[in-house]
C-alpha positions in Angstrom: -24.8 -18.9 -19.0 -22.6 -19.8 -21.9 -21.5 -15.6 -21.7 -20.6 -16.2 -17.6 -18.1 -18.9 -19.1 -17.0 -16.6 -21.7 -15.5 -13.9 -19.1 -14.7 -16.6 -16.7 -11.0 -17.0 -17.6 -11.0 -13.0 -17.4 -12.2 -12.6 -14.2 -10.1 -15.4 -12.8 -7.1 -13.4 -14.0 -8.0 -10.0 -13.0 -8.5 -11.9 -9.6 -5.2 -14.1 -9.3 -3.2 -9.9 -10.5 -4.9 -8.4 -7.8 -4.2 -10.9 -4.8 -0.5 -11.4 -6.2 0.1 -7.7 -6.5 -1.5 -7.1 -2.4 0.9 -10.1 -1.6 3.9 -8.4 -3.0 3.0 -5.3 -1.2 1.9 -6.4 2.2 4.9 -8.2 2.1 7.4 -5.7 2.3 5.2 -3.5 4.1 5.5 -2.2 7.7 2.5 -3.8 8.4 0.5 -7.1 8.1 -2.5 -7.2 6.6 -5.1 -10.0 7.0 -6.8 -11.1 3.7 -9.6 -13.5 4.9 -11.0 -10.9 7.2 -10.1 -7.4 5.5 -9.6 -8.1 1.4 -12.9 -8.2 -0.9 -13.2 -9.9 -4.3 -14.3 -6.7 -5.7 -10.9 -5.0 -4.6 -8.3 -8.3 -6.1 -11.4 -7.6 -9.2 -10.7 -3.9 -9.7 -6.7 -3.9 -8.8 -6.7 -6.6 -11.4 -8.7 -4.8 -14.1 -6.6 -1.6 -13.5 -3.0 -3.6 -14.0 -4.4 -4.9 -16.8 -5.6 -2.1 -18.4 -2.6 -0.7 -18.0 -0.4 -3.4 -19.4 -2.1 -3.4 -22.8 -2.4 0.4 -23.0 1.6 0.3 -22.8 2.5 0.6 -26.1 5.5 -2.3 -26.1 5.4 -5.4 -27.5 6.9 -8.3 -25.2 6.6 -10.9 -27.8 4.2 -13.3 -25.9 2.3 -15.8 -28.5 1.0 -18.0 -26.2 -1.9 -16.5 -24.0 -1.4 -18.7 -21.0 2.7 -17.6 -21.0 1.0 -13.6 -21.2 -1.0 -14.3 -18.1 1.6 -15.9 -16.4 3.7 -13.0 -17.0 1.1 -10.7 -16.0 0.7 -12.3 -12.9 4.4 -12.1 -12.0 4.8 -8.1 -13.2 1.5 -7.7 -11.0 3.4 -9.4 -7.6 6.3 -6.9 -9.0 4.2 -3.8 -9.0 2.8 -4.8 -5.5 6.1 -5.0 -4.0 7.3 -1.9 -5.8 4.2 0.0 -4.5 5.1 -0.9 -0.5 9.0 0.2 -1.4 7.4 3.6 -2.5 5.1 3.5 0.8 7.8 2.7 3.0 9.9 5.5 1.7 7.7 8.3 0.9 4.8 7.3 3.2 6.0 9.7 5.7 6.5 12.5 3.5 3.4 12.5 1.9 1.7 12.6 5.2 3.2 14.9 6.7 2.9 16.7 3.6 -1.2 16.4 3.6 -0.9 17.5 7.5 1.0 20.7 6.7 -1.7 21.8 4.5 -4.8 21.6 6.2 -5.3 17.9 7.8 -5.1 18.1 11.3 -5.4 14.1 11.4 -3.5 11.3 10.6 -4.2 9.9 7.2 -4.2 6.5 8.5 -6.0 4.9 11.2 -2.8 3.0 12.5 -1.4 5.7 14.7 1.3 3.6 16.6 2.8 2.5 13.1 3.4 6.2 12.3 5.4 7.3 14.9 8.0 4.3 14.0 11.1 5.6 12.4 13.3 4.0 9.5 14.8 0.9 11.0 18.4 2.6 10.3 17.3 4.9 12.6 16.7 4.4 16.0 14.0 5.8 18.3 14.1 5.8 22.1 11.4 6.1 23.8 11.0 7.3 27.9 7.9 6.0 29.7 6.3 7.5 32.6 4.1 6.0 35.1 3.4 8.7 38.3 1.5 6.4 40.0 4.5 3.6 40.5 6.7 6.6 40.3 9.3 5.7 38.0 10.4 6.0 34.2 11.2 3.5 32.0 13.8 4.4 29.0 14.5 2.5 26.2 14.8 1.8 22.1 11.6 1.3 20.0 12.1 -2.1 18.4 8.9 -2.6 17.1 5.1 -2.9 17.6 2.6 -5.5 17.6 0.0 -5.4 15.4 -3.0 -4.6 18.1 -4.8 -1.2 16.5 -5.5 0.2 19.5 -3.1 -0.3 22.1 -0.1 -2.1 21.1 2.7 -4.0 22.8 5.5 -2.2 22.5 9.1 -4.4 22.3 12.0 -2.2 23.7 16.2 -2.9 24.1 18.4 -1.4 26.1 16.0 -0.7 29.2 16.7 1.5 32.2 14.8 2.7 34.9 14.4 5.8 36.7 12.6 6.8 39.8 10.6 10.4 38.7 13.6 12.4 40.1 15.9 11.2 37.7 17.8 9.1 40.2 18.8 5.6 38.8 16.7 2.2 39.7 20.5 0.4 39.8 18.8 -2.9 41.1 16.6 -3.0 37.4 19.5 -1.8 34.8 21.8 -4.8 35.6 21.3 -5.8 32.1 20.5 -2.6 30.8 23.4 -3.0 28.2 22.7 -6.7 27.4 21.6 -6.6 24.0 19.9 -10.3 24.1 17.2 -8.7 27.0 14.3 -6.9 25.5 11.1 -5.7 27.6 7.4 -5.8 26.2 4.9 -3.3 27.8 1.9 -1.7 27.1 1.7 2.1 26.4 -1.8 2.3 28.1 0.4 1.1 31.3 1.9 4.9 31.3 0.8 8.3 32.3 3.1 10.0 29.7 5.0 8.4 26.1 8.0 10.9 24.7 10.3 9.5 21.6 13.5 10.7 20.7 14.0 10.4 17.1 17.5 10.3 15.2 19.0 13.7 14.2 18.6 12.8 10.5 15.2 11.0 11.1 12.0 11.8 8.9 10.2 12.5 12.1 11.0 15.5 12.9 9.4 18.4 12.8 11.2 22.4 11.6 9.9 25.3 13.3 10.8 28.6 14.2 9.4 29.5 17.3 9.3 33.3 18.2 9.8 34.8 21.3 7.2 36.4 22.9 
């Protein structure tokens, strides 16, 4: 027992790193993340063994005498890294997946599809909606998701609707230019999704398509 007590204080710290460092990065991540239901002990345990491993294998001295100040720094350079982590996910996420896919995965590296088809929020995506059995379309700008896995909600701005032959609902785009009106649907509500991503966006893909 008196051993347990020994590596107490250790295994408190390597847990208080590693939920710090998954606050910092869920919360500047695209996406929410739910640690009740979804984070382990053994996971805050391992992150926070890893970050401090790392720490004392770097070979500067920050000049901490007191142990509790070191741990408390620790702590703070762990919600750091955490942050910094989702910065580098929000950035490059896209690139390295599409990077994976190019070279042999035919799948999406993550199971939250609807999350990877948003664009950088610089960059906006419109999105057409078409439901053949009401016969129209609905056209408008991504704003953002809701957090459902399956089937989300989708928020859009700047709606307009069409009847399937192109022609103009005028009745429904009164406010089609009001930018305090936003719709919420569901994409399982429509026969057929299309984005249109920015020229500069991420997104899209380069091919050269041959002639046949």
């Amino acid at each position: 027992m008196s051993d347990l007590f020994k590596i107490l204080p250790l295994a408190i710290l390597y847990l208080s790193s590693g939920f710090v460092f998954l606050c910092g990065f869920y919360l500047w991540i695209d996406r929410r993340f739910d640690f009740l239901s979804e984070i382990s002990f053994s996971i805050m345990l391992v992150i926070g063994y890893l970050l401090d491993t790392i720490a004392r294998a770097v070979p500067i001295s920050f000049g901490f005498t007191e142990e509790s100040v070191r741990n408390l720094a620790f702590i703070f350079i762990s919600f750091l890294c955490g942050m910094g982590l989702a910065v580098l996910r929000n950035k490059a996420g896209c690139r390295v997946s599409k990077f994976v896919i190019k070279h042999g995965r035919r799948k999406s590296s993550s199971e939250f599809f609807w999350y990877d088809i948003l664009d950088e929020k610089d960059k906006p995506t419109w999105i057409r909606l078409t439901n053949l059995d009401k016969q129209y379309i609905l056209e408008g700008v991504l704003l953002s998701l809701a957090e459902a896995k399956d089937n989300p909600y989708l928020l859009l701005g700047y709606c307009q609707k069409y009847h399937l032959d192109g022609r103009e609902i005028e009745s429904e785009n009164v406010n089609a230019n009001d930018k305090h009106i936003q719709k919420i649907v569901r994409p399982d509500s429509f026969d057929e999704i299309t984005l249109f991503y920015a020229n500069d966006s991420d997104k899209a893909i380069e091919l050269r398509i041959e002639n046949r």
